[in-house]
C-alpha positions as a Markdown table, in Angstrom:
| # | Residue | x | y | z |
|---|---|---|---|---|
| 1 | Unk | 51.9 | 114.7 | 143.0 |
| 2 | Unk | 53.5 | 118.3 | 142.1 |
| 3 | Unk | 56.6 | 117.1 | 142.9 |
| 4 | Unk | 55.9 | 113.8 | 140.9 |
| 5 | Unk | 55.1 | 116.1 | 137.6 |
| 6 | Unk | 58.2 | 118.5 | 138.0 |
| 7 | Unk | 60.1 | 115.8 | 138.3 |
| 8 | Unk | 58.8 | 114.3 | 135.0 |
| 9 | Unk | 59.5 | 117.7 | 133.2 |
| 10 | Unk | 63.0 | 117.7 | 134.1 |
| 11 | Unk | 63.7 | 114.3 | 132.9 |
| 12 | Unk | 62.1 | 115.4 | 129.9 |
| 13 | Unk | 64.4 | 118.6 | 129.5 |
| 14 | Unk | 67.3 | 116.1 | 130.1 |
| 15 | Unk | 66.5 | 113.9 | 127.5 |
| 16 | Unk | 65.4 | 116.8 | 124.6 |
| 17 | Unk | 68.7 | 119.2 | 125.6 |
| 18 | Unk | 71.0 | 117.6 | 123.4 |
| 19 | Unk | 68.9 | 117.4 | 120.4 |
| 20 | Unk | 67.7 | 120.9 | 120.9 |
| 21 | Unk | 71.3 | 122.3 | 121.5 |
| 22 | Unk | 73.3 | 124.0 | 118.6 |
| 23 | Unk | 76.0 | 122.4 | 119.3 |
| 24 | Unk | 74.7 | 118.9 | 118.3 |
| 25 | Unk | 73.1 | 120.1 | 115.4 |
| 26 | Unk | 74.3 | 118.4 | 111.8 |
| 27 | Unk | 77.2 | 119.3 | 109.3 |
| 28 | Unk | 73.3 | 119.6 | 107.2 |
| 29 | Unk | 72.0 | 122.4 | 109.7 |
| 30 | Unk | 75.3 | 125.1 | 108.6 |
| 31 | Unk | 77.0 | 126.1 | 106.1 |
| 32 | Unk | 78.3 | 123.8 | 103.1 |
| 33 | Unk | 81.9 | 122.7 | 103.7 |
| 34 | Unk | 84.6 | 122.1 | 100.6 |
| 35 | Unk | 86.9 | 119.2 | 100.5 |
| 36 | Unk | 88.5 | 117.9 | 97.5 |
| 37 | Unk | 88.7 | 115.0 | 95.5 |
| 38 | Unk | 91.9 | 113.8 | 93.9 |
| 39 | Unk | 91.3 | 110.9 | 91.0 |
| 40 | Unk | 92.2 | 110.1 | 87.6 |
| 41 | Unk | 90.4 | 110.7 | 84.4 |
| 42 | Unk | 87.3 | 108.5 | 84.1 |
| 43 | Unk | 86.9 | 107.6 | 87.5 |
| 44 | Unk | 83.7 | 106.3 | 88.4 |
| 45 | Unk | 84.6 | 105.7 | 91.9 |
| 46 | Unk | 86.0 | 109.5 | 92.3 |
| 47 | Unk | 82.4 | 110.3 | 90.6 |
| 48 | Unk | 80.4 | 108.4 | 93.1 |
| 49 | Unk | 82.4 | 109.9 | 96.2 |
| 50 | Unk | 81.7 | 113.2 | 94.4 |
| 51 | Unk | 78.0 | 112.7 | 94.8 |
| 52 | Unk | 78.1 | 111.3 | 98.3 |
| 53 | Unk | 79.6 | 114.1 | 99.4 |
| 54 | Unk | 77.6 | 116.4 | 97.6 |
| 55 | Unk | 74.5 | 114.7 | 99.2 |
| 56 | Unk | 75.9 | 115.0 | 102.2 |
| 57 | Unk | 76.1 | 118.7 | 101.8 |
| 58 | Unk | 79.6 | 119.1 | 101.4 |
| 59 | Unk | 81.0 | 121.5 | 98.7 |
| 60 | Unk | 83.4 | 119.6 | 96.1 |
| 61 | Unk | 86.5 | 120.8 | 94.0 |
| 62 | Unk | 87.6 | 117.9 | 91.9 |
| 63 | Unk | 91.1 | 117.6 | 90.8 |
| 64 | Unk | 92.9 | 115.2 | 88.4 |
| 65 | Unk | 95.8 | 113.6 | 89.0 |
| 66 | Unk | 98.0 | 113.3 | 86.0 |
| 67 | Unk | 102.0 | 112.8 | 86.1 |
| 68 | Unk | 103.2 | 113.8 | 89.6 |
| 69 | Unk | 102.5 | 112.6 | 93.1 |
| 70 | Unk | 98.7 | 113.0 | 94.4 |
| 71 | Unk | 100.2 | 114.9 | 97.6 |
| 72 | Unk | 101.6 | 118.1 | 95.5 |
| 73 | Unk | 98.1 | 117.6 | 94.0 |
| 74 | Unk | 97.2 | 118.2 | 97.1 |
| 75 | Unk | 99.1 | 121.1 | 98.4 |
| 76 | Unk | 98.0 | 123.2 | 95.2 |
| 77 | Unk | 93.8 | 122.6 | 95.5 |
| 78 | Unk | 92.6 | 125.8 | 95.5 |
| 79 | Unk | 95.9 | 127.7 | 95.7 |
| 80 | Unk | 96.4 | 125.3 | 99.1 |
| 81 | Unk | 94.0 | 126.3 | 100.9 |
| 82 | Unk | 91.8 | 123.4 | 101.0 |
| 83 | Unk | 93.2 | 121.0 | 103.9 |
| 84 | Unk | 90.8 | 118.2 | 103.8 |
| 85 | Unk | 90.2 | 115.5 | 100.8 |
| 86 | Unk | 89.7 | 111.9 | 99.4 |
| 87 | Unk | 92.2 | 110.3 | 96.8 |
| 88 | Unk | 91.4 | 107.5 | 94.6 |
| 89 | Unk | 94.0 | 105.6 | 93.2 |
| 90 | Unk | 94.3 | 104.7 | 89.5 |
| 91 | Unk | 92.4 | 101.7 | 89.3 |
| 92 | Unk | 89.7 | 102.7 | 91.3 |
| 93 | Unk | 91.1 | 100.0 | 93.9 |
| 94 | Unk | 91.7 | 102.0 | 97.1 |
| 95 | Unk | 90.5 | 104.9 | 98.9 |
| 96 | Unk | 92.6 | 107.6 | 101.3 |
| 97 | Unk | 91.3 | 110.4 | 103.1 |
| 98 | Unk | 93.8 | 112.5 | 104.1 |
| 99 | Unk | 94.6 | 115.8 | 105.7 |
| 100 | Unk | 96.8 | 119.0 | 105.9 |
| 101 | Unk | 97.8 | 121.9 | 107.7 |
| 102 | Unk | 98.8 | 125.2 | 106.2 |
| 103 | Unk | 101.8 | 125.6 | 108.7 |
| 104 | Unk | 103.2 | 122.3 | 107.2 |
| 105 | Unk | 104.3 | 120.8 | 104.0 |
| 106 | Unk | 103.6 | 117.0 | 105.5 |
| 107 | Unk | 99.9 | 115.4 | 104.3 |
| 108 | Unk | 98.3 | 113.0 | 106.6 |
| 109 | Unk | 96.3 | 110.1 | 105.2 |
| 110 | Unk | 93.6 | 109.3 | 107.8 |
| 111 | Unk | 92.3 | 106.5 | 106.2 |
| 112 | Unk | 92.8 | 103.9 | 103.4 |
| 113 | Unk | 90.0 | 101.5 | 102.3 |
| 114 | Unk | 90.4 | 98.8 | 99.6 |
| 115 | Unk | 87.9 | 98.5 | 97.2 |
| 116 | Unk | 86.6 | 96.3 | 94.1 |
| 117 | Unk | 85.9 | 98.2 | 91.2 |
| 118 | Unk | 83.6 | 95.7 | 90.1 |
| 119 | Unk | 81.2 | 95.7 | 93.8 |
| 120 | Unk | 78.8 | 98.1 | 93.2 |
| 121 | Unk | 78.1 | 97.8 | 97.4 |
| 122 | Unk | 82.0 | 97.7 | 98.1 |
| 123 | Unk | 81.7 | 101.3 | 96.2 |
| 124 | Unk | 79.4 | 102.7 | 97.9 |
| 125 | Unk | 80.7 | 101.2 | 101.3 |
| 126 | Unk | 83.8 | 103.2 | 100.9 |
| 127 | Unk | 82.5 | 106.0 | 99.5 |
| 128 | Unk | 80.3 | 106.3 | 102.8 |
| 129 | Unk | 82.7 | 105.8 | 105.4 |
| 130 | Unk | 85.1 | 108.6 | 103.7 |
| 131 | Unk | 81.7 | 111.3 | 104.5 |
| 132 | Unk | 81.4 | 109.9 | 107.8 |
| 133 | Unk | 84.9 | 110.1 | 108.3 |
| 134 | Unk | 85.1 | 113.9 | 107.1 |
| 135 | Unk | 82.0 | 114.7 | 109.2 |
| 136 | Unk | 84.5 | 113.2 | 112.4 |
| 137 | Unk | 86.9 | 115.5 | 111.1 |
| 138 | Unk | 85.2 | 118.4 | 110.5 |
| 139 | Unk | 83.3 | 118.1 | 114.5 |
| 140 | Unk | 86.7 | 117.6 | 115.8 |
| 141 | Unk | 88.6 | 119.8 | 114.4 |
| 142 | Unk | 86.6 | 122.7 | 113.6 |
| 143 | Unk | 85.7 | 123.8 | 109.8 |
| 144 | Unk | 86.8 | 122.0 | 107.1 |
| 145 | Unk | 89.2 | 123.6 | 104.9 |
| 146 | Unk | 90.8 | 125.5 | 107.9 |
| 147 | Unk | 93.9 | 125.0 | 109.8 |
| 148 | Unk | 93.0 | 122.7 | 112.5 |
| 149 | Unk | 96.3 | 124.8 | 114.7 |
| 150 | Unk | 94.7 | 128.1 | 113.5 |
| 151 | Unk | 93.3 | 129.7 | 117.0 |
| 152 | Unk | 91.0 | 132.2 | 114.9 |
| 153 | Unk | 89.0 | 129.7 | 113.4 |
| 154 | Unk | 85.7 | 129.1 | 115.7 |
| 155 | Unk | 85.0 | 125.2 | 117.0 |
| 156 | Unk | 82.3 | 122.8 | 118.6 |
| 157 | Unk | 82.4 | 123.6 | 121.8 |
| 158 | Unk | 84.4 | 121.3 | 124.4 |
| 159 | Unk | 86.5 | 120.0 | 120.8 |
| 160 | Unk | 90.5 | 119.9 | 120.3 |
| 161 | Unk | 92.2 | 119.5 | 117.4 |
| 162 | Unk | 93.9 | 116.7 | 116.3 |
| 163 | Unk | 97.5 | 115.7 | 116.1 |
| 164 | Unk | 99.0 | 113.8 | 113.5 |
| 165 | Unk | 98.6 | 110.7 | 115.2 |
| 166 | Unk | 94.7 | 111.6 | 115.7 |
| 167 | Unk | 95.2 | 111.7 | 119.5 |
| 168 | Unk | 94.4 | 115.5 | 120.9 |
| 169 | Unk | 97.0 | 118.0 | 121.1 |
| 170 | Unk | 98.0 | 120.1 | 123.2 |
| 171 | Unk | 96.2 | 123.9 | 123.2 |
| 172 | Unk | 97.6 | 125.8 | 120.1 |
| 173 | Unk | 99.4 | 129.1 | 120.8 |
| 174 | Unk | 98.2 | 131.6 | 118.8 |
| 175 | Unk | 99.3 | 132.2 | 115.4 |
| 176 | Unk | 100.9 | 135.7 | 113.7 |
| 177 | Unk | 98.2 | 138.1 | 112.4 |
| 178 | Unk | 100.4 | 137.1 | 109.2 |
| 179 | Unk | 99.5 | 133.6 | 109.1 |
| 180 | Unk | 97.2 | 132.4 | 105.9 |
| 181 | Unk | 93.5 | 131.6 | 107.0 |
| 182 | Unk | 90.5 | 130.8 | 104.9 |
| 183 | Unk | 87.5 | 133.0 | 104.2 |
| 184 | Unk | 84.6 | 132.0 | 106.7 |
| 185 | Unk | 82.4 | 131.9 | 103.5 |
| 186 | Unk | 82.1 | 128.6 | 101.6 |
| 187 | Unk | 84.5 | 128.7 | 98.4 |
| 188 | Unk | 82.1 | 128.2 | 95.2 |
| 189 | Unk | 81.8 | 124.4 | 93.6 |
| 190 | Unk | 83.9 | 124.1 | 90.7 |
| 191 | Unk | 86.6 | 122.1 | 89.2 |
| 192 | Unk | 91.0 | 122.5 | 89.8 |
| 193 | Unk | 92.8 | 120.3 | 88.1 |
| 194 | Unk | 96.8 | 120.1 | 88.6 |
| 195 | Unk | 99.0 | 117.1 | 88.1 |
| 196 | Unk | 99.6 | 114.5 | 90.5 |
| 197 | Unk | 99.7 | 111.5 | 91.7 |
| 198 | Unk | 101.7 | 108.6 | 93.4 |
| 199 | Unk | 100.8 | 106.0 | 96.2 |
| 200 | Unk | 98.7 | 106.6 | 98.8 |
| 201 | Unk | 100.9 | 107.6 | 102.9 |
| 202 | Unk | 103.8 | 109.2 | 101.0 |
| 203 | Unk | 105.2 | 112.6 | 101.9 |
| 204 | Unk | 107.3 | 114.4 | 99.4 |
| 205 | Unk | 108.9 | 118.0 | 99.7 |
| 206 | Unk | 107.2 | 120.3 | 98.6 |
| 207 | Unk | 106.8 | 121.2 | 94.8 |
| 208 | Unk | 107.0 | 124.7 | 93.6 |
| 209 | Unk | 104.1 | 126.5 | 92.2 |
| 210 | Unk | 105.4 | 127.4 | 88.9 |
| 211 | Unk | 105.3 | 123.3 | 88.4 |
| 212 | Unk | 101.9 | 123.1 | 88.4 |
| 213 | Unk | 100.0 | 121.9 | 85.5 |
| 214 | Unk | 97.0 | 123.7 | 83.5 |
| 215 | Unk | 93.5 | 122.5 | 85.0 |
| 216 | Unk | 91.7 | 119.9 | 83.4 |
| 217 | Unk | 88.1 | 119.0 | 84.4 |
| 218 | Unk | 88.0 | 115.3 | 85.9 |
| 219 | Unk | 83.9 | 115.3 | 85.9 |
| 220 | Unk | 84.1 | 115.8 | 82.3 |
| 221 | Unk | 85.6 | 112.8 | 81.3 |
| 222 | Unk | 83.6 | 109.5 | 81.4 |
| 223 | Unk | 84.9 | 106.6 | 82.3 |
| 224 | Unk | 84.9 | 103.0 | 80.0 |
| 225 | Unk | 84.6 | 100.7 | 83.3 |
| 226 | Unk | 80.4 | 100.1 | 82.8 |
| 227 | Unk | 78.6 | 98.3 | 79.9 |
| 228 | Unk | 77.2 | 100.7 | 77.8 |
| 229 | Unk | 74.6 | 101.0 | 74.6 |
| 230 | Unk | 74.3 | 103.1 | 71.7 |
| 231 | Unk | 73.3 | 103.3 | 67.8 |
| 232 | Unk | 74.4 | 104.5 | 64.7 |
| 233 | Unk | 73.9 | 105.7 | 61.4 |
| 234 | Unk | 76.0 | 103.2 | 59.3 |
| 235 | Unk | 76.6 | 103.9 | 55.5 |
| 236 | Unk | 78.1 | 101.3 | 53.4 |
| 237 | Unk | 79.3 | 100.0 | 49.8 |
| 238 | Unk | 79.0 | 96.6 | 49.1 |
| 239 | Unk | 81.7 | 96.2 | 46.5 |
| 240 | Unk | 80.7 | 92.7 | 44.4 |
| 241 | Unk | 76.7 | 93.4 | 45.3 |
| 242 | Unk | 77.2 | 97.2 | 43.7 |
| 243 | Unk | 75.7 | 100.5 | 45.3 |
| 244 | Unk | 75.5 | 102.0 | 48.3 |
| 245 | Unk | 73.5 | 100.8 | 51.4 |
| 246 | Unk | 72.4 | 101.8 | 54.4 |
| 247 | Unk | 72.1 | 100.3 | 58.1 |
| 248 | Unk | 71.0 | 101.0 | 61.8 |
| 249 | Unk | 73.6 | 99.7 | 63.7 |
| 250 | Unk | 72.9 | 98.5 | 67.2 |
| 251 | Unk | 76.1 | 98.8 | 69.7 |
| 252 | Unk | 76.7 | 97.3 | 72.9 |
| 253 | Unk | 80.2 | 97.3 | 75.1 |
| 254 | Unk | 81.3 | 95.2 | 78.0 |
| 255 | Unk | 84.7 | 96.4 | 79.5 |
| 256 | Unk | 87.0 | 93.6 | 81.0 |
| 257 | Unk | 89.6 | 96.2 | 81.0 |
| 258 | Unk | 90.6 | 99.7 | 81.0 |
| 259 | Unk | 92.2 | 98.8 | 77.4 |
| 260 | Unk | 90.1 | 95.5 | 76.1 |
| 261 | Unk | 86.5 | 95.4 | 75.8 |
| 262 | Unk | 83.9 | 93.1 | 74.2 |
| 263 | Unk | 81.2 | 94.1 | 72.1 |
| 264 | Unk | 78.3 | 93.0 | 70.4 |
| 265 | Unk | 76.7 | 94.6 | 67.2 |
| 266 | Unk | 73.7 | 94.1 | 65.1 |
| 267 | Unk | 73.2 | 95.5 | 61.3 |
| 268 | Unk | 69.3 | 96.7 | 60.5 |
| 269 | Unk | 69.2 | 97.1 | 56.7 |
| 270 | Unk | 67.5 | 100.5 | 55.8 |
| 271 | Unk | 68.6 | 101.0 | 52.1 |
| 272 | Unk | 68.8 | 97.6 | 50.0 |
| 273 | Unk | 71.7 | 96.7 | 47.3 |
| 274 | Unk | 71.0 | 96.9 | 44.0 |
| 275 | Unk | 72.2 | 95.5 | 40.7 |
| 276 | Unk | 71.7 | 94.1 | 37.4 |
| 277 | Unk | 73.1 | 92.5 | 34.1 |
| 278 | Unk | 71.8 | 91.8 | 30.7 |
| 279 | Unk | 68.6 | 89.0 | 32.2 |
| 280 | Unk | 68.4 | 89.7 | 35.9 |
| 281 | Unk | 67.7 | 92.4 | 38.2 |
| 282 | Unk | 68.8 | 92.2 | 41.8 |
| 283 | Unk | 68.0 | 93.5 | 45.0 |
| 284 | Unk | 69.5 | 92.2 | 48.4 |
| 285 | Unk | 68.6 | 93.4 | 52.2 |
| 286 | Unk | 71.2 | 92.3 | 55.1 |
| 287 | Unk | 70.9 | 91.4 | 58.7 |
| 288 | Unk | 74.2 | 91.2 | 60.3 |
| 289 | Unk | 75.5 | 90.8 | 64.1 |
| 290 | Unk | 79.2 | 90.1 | 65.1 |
| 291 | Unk | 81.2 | 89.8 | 68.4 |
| 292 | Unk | 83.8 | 92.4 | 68.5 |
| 293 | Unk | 87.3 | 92.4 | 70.4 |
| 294 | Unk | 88.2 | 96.2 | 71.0 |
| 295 | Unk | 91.3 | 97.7 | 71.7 |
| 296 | Unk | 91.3 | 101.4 | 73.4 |
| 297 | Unk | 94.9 | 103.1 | 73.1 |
| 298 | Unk | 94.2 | 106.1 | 75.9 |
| 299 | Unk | 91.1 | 105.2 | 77.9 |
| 300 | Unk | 91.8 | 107.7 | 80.5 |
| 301 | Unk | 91.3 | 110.7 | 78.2 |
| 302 | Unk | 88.2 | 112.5 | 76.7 |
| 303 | Unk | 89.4 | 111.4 | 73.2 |
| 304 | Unk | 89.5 | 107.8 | 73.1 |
| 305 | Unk | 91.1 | 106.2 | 69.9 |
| 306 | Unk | 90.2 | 102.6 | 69.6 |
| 307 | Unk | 90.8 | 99.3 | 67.1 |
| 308 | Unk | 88.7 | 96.2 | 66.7 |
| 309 | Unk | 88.4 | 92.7 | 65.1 |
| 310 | Unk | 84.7 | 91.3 | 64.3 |
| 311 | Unk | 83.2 | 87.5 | 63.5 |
| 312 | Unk | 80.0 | 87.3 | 62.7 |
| 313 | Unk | 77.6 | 85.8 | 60.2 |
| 314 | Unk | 75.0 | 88.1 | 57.8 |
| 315 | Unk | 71.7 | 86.7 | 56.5 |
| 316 | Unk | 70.7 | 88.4 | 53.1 |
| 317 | Unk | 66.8 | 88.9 | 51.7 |
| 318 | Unk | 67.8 | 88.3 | 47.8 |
| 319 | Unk | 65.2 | 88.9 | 45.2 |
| 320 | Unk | 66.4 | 87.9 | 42.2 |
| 321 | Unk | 64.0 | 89.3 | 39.3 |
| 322 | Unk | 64.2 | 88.3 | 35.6 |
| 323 | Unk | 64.4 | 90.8 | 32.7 |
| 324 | Unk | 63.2 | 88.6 | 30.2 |
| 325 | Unk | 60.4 | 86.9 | 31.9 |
| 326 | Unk | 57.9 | 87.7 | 34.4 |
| 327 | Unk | 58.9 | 85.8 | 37.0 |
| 328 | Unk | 60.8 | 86.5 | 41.2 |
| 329 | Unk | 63.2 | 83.9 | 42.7 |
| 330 | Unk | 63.5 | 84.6 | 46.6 |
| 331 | Unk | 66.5 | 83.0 | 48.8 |
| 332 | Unk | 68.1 | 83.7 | 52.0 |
| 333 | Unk | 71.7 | 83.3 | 52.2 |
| 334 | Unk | 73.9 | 83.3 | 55.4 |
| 335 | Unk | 77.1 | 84.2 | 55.2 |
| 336 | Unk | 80.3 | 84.3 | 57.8 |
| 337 | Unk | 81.7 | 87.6 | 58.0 |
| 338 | Unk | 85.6 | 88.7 | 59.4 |
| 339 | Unk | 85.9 | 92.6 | 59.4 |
| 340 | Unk | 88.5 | 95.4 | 61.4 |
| 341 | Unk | 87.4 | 98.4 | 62.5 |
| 342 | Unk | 89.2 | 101.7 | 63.7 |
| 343 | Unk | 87.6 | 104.4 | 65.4 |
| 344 | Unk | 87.4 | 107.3 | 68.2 |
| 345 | Unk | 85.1 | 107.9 | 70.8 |
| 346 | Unk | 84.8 | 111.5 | 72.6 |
| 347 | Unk | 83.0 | 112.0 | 76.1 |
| 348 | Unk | 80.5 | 114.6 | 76.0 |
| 349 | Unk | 79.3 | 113.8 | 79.8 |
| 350 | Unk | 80.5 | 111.0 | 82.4 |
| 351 | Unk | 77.4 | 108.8 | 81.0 |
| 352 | Unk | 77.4 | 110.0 | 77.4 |
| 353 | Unk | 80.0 | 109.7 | 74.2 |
| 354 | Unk | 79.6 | 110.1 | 71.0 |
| 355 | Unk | 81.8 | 108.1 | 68.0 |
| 356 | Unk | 83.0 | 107.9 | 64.7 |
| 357 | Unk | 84.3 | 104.6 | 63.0 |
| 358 | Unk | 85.3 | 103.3 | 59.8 |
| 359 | Unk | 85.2 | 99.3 | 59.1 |
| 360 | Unk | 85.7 | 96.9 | 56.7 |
| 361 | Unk | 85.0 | 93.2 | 56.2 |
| 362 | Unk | 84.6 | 89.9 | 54.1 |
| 363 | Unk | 81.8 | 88.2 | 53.7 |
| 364 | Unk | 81.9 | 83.8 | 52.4 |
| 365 | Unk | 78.6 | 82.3 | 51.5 |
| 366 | Unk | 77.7 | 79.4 | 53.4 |
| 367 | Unk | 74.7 | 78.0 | 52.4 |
| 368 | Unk | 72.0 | 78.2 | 49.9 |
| 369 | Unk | 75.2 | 77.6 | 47.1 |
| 370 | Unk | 74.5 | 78.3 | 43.6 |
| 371 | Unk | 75.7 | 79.4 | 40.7 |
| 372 | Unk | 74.2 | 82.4 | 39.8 |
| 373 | Unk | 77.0 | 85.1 | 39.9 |
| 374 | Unk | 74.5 | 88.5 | 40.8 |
| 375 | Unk | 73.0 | 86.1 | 43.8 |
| 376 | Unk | 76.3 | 84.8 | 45.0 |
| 377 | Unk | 77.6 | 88.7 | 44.4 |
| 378 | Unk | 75.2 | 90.4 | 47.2 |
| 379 | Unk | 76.0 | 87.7 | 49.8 |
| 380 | Unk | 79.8 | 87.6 | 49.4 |
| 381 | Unk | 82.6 | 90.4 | 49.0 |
| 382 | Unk | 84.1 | 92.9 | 50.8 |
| 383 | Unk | 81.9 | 95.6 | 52.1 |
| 384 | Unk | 83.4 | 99.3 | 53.9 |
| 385 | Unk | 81.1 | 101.1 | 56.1 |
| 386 | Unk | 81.2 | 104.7 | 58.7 |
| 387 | Unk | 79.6 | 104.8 | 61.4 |
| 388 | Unk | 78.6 | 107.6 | 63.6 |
| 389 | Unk | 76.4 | 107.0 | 67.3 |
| 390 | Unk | 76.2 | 107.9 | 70.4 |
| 391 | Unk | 76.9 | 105.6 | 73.3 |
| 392 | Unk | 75.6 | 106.0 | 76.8 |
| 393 | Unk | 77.4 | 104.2 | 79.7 |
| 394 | Unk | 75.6 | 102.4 | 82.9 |
């Protein structure tokens, strides 16, 4: 029976050893690890691998590519000391993870993954096989951000670094006391940005540091590629009604493009027109919505010029008062409206922007008609308006 229960306990030991060891403990269980992510301006698939990682516990230094290939991006993160990263290409259509040594100008890519920008699951699919990936990476090869051929640099025990191929290498000799190594301390999360770019599995010469770009901040920037909603404050002059009005303006945006959009827009009257001659007094309210075809000339950037053509159709409250009599005639006209517009938009966050715009359309009565010139006046003519809202992105 002794015999029986000892040899229960030492299955038990057996069993609970590796998940009691320190070796098998999780990426979670140490210190955060930095890795870098390589995208262009707006990306929302760079900003969802950002947060993966991040969740994951990883320490992030995002970098945009502008001009130049993404693998001198690469080689200047962080002064080049960061050795691990994911790239994602310019239409958020593929993903690489690659690598790097600090012996060697060559950058490995590890992995490449396409992806639809419009599958929210695809997204997220990629985004995390890239941390599992790195998490491989990191157990195999030691700490990430560290030479993997650098013999100073503690490891899981029983690991061996990889070769380019992936397959194990040989035992690395050890390196001069000269030789560049990382700080065992995790670098602090921030932001590098440096110019770069290119396709993914390329392997140029090395660029020289003096090329580099200034930094610009990709998490800054949001990106157009998600339906979004706003408001604004519109003010207007109706120029055959006479006087100023006033409007909340309702916005929404559906991106087909990184240039083209279409958008919706709906007019709540908040100030009403009013005019007069020698018998009649008139004051007119009016509703208006319109479908809008938007152009965007640099959607990639923080500031984000953009032009527009609207059709739509306004329906008017007209009171129509007389001076000489007491008496109130009420109609509702509805009218067809064709208007431009012209504007900018600025990113304030990756979800939020803010925009100014100045429009102007032409309004033709379509039904009641009649023939009373201040009536037919507030339903038709041109009308310019600004507009200034905020706009807040899916």
């Amino acid at each position: 029976m002794a015999s029986r229960a000892a040899g229960l306990v030492l299955i038990v030991v057996v069993i609970m050893e590796p998940l009691l060891s320190p070796r098998s403990a999780r990426a979670s269980d140490g210190p955060a690890t930095v890795v870098a992510v390589l995208g262009y301006h707006g990306s929302r698939l760079a900003d969802e691998v950002k947060r993966e990682l991040e969740s994951s516990r990883f320490e992030v230094l995002s970098a945009e590519i502008g001009a130049r290939r993404w693998q001198d991006l690469a080689r200047a993160v962080d002064g080049g000391r960061l050795l691990r990263g994911v790239v994602v290409d310019e239409n958020d259509r593929a993903l690489t993870v690659y690598t790097r040594s600090l012996k060697k100008t060559d950058v490995d890519v590890r992995l490449v993954l396409s992806v639809d920008p419009a599958d929210r699951m695809a997204r997220r699919h990629a985004c995390l096989s890239a941390v599992e990936l790195l998490h491989a990476l990191g157990a195999t090869e030691g700490v990430l951000g560290a030479s993997p051929e650098d013999p100073s640099v503690p490891r899981p025990h029983g690991s061996r670094p990889l070769g380019a191929s992936g397959n194990a290498a040989a035992p690395p000799t050890p390196a001069p006391t000269s030789s560049a190594t990382i700080p065992a301390e995790p670098l602090p999360r921030g932001t590098v940005g440096a110019a770069g770019g290119g396709s993914p599995g390329a392997s140029p010469p090395p660029s020289s540091p003096s090329s580099q770009e200034p930094p610009s901040d990709l998490a800054a920037g949001g990106s157009d590629m998600g339906w979004q909603l706003g408001a604004a404050t519109t003010f207007g002059v109706e120029t055959r009604g006479g006087g100023p009005t006033s409007h909340l303006q309702f916005v929404g945006r559906i991106p087909a493009t990184p240039h083209l959009a279409l958008g919706a827009r709906v007019l709540w009257p908040l100030l009403a027109i009013s005019s007069r001659n020698n018998d009649s007094e008139v004051r007119a309210w009016s509703f208006g919505a319109a479908l809008t075809f938007e152009y965007t000339v640099a959607p990639r950037r923080r500031l984000k010029p953009y032009v527009g053509l609207g059709v739509g159709g306004r329906l008017g409250i007209i009171e129509v008062t007389s001076t000489t009599a007491a008496q109130s005639n009420q109609f509702f006209p509805v009218s067809g409206t064709l208007g431009i517009e012209a504007g900018v938009r600025y990113s304030l966050a990756p979800l939020v922007q803010v925009f100014f715009e100045l429009s102007a359309a032409r309004a033709w009565l379509i039904v009641p008609r009649r023939d009373d010139d201040l009536a037919r006046g507030a339903a038709e003519g041109e009308s310019a308006r600004a507009s200034v809202g905020v706009l807040f992105r899916s």
